[in-house]
VMD Tcl script that draws the C-alpha trace (Angstrom):
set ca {
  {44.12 4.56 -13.76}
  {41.44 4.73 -10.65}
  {42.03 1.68 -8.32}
  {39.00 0.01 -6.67}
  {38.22 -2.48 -3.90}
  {36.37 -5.34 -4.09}
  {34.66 -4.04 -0.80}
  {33.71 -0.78 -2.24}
  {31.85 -1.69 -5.20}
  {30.05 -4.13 -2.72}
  {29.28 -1.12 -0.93}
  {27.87 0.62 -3.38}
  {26.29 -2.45 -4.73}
  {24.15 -2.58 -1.44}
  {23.52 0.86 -1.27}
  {21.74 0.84 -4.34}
  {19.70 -2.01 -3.53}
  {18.59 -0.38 -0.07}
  {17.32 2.64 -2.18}
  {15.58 0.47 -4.33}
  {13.88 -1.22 -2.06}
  {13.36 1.70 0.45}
  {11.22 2.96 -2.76}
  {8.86 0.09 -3.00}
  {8.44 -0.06 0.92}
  {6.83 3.19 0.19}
  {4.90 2.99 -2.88}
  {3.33 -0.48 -1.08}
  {2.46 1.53 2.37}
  {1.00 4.49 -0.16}
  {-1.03 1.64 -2.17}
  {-2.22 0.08 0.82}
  {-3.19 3.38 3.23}
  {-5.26 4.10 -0.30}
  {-6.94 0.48 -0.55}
  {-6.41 -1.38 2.60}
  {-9.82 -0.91 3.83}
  {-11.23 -2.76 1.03}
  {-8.87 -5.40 0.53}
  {-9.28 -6.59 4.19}
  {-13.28 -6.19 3.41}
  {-12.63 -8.47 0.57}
  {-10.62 -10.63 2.28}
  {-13.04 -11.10 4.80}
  {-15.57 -12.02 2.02}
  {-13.49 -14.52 0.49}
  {-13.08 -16.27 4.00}
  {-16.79 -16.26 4.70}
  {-17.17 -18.00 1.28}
  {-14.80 -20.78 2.29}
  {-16.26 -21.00 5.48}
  {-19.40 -21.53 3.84}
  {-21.55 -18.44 5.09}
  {-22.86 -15.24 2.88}
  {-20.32 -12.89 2.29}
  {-23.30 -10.53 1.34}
  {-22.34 -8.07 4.22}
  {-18.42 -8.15 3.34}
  {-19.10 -7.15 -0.40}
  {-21.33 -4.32 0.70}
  {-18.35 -3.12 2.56}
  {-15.95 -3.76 0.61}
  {-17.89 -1.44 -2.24}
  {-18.70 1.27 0.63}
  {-14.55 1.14 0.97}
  {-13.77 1.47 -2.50}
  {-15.99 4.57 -3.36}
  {-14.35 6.38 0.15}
  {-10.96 5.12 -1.61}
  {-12.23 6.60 -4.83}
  {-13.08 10.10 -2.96}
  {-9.93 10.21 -0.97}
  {-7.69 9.32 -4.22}
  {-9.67 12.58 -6.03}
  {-8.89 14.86 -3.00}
  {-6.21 17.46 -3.11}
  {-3.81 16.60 -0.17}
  {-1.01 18.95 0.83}
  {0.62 19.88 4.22}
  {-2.50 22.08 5.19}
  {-5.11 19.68 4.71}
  {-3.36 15.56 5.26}
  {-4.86 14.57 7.90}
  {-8.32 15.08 6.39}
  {-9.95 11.79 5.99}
  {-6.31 10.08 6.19}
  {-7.31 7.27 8.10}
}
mol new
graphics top color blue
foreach p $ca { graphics top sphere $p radius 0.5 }
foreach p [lrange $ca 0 end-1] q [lrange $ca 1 end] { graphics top cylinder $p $q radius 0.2 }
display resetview
């Protein structure tokens, strides 16, 4: 008969839930090294919109930003070559 504590199971409870969410801390900061640049171009867009003023300039850079994205996502990356248009 194995004997456990309340506080243990809590313990490992919590653990579990740090992993978890350690994970999607990184798949987020992997998504958004990969897209950021045109979601803030985007994002700028949408504000000029609101504000009432062509976003015209904002699109056009937002579509530059995806095909880099594109090209970066398509590039081998390894320890040799990571800091090669990493930015």
């Amino acid at each position: 008969m194995k004997r456990h504590t309340v506080g243990r199971l809590a313990g490992q409870g919590m653990t579990e839930y740090i992993i978890i969410v350690a994970l999607i801390a990184i798949a987020a900061i992997g998504t958004y090294s990969l897209l950021g640049q045109t979601v803030r171009t985007q994002t700028a867009g949408l504000a000029l919109e609101i504000a009432g003023q062509s976003a015209q300039p904002a699109i056009t850079s937002a579509g530059t930003a995806a095909a880099q994205s594109q090209t970066n996502a398509i590039q081998r990356k390894g320890l040799d070559n990571y800091e090669a248009n990493n930015h």
